[in-house]
N, C-alpha and C positions, 0 to 999 in steps of 0.2 A: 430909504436905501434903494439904489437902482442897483437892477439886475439884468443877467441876459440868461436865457435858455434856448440852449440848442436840441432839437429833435434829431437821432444820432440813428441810424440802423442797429441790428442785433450785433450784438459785440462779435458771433463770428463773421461777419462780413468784413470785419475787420483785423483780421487775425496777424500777426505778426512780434516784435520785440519792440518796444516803446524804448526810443531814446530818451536820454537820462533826463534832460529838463521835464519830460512830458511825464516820466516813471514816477520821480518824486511829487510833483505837484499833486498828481493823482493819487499817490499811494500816504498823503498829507490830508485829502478829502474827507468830507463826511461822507458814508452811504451807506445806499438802503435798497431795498429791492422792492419792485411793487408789482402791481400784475405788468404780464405778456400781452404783448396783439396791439396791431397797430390801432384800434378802438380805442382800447385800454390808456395806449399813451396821448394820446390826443384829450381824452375826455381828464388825464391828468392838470388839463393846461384851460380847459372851456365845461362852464356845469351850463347844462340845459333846464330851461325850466319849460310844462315839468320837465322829468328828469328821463328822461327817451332820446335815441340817437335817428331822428329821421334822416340819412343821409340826403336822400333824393331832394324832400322839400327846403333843404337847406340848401343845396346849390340850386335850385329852381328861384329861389328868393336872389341868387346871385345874377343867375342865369333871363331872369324876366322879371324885373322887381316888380311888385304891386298886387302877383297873382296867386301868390304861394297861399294863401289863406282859402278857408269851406273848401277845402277839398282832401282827400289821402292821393300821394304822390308816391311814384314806384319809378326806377330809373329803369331804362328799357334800351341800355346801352350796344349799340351793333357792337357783333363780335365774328369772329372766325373761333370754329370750333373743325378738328381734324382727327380724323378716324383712325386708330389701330385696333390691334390685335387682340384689346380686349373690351373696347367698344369707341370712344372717340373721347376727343381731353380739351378744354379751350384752352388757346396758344396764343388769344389779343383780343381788345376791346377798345375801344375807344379810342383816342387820341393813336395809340400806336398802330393803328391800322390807317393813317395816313389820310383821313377823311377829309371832305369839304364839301360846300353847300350841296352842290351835285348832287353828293350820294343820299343825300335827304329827298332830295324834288323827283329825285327815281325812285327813290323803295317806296317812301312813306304814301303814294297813293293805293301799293296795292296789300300794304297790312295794315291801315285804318279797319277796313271791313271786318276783319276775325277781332277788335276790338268793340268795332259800335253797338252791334248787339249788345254787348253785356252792358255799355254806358260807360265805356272807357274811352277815352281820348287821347292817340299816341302823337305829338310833336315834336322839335327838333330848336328849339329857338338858339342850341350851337351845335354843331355838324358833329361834335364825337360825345354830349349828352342830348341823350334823348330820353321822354320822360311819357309815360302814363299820367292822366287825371282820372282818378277815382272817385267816384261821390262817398260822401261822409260817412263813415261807418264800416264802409270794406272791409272786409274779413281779410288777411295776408296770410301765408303761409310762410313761415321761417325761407331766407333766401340768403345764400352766402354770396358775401362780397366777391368782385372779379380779383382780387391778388389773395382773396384766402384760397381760391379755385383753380387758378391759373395752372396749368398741369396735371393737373386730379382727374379722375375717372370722371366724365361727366356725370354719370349718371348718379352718384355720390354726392352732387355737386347740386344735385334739384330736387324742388319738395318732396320730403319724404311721407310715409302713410299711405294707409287706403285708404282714408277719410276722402267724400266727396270733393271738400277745398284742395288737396294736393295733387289727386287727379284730373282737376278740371284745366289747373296750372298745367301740368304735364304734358297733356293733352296739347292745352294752349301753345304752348313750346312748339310741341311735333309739328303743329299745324302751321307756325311762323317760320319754323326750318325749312318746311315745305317748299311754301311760296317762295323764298329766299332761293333755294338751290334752283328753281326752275326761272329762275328771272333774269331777264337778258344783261341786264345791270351788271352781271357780275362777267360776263364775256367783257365788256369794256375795261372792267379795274381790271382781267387778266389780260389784255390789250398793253395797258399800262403800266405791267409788272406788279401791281397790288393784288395783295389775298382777299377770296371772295369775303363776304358778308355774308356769311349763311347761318346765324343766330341773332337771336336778341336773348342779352344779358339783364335779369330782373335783378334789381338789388335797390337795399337803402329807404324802404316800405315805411310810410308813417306820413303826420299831417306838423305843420311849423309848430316851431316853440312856441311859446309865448315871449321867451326871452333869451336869450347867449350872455354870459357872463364870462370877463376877462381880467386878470390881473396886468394884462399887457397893452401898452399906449401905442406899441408896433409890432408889425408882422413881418415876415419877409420867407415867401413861400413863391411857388409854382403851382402847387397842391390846388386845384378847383374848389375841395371841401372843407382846407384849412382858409382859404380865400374866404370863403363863403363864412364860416365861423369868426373871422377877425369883423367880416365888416358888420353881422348878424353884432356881434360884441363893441363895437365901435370902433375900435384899434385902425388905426393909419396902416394903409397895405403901401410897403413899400419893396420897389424893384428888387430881385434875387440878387443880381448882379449886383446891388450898391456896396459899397465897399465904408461908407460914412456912419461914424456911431450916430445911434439915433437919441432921441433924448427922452427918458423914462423905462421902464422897465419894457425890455424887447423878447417877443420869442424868434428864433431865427430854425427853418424847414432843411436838415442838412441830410435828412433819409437819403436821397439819391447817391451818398458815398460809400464806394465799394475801395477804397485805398486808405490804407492808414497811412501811408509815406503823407498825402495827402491831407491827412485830418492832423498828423500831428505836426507837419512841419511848414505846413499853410497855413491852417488854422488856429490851431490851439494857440503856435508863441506871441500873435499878435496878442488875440485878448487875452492871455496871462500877464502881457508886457503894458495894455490898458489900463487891469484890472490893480497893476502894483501903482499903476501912475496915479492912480485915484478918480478913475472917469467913469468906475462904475463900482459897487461893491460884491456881489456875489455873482457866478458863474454856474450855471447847473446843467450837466449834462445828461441827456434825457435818453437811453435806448431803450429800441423797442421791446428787447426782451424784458426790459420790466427795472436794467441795473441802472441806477440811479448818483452821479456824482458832485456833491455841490463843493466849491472850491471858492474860498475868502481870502483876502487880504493876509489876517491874521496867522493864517495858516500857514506862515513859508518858515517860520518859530519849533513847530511840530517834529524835529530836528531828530525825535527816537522812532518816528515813523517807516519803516520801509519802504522803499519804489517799489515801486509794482513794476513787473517783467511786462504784464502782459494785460489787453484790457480786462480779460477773462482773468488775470489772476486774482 
């Protein structure tokens, strides 16, 4: 049986009244509810062996194939972090801060230094990931992800403890904010209407799988770290934009949707209109919060079932 799954945002991003074709379909579905967090749904869809979420060394395997092995890898993502009135909050990282080689070949010579002592090694092999090598064995401190963070009190936001490991981090921080705010580097980006770089962002601590396992013959993401898990799993990475069913069972990355007008009157009546034709058998819709919809053939029979008003309903 071929299938397709869709990665969906939290159902309130989607808030609104589901017209009728989309209310019955869905309110004919099976469902279930599973854990929260964007982790949580991803690791739904890819098991790691073992069984550990190294984010970093899994897009470094993307990002530089051949090197992601003997080492623990930490992402050391540039960020803008911005100060109010009850201490400062990160407001971007990465890709959204507009990056390109430049701003590597300017910052990264003068914060190797506050790393080589310890035996850390910071590079950039793409302009909005950048990565730590750590030798084997590194001790981490608990680090949250940049969109678990994104708005939060920073200081909420980094290792917590007096233990000597979360101070030494912290420390390490203050010291790379330092350098950062005093670097000419960033008079240029504000030249060019871009926000400083006055952080680096730790996340995604750990050394590569042994293995990615997939139930899916295709991908079709933007996502660096779903990227990275399809080809880790073998799956054909195919264009976001393609519009062409693929053949064998697909997951499809549709997080970035903030419109239901959008998801239900774009997306959904194609592959309902497929999925009657017989070009694929099951449909499973996947959000983040955890609410889980799978939708069959068989199911358009279900005739005592309710629509649903609402995807929350």
């Amino acid at each position: 049986m071929t299938s397709i799954a869709l990665l969906l945002p939290e159902r309130a991003r989607l808030g609104g009244t589901l017209p009728a074709v989309a209310g019955a379909a869905l309110g004919r579905a099976d469902r279930e509810q599973a854990d929260a967090g964007g982790r949580a749904q991803l690791r739904r869809h890819f098991r790691l062996l073992p069984d550990h979420w190294p984010a970093a060394a899994l897009t470094r395997q993307a990002d530089a194939p051949g090197d992601a092995t003997g080492a623990v890898w930490l992402r050391a993502d540039p960020a803008h972090v911005a100060p109010d009135l009850n201490g400062a909050r990160l407001l971007g990282w990465g890709e959204g801060l507009g990056l390109g080689a430049e701003d590597a070949q300017a910052l990264l010579p003068a914060l190797r230094p506050l790393f080589g002592d310890a035996g850390f090694l910071l590079d950039a092999p793409h302009p909005a990931r950048w990565y730590l090598r750590l030798p084997e064995g590194t001790r981490l401190p608990d680090f949250a992800a940049p969109e678990e963070a994104v708005g939060e009190d920073l200081f909420l936001a980094l290792p917590q403890g007096d233990d000597a490991l979360a101070r030494r981090w912290r420390a390490l921080i203050t010291e790379v904010q330092v350098v950062l705010h005093q670097h000419p580097w960033n008079g240029e980006r504000a030249a060019q209407g871009k926000v400083a770089i006055n952080s680096l962002w730790f996340w995604g601590g750990g050394v590569a799988p042994d293995a990615v396992q997939s139930r899916y013959m295709n991908v079709r993401s933007p996502d660096a770290l779903l990227q990275a898990l399809a080809r880790a799993a073998g799956a054909a990475m195919t264009a976001p934009q393609t519009t062409a069913m693929a053949t064998g069972d697909s997951l499809v990355d549709l997080r970035h949707l903030r419109s239901l007008e959008v998801f239900v009157r774009h997306v959904l009546p194609p592959l309902l209109e497929s999925m009657a034709q017989g070009e694929y058998d099951t449909l499973t819709l996947d959000f983040e919060d955890g609410a889980r919809f799978h939708l069959r053939r068989g199911q358009r029979w279900r005739l005592w079932r309710r629509p649903l008003a609402a995807l929350a309903g």
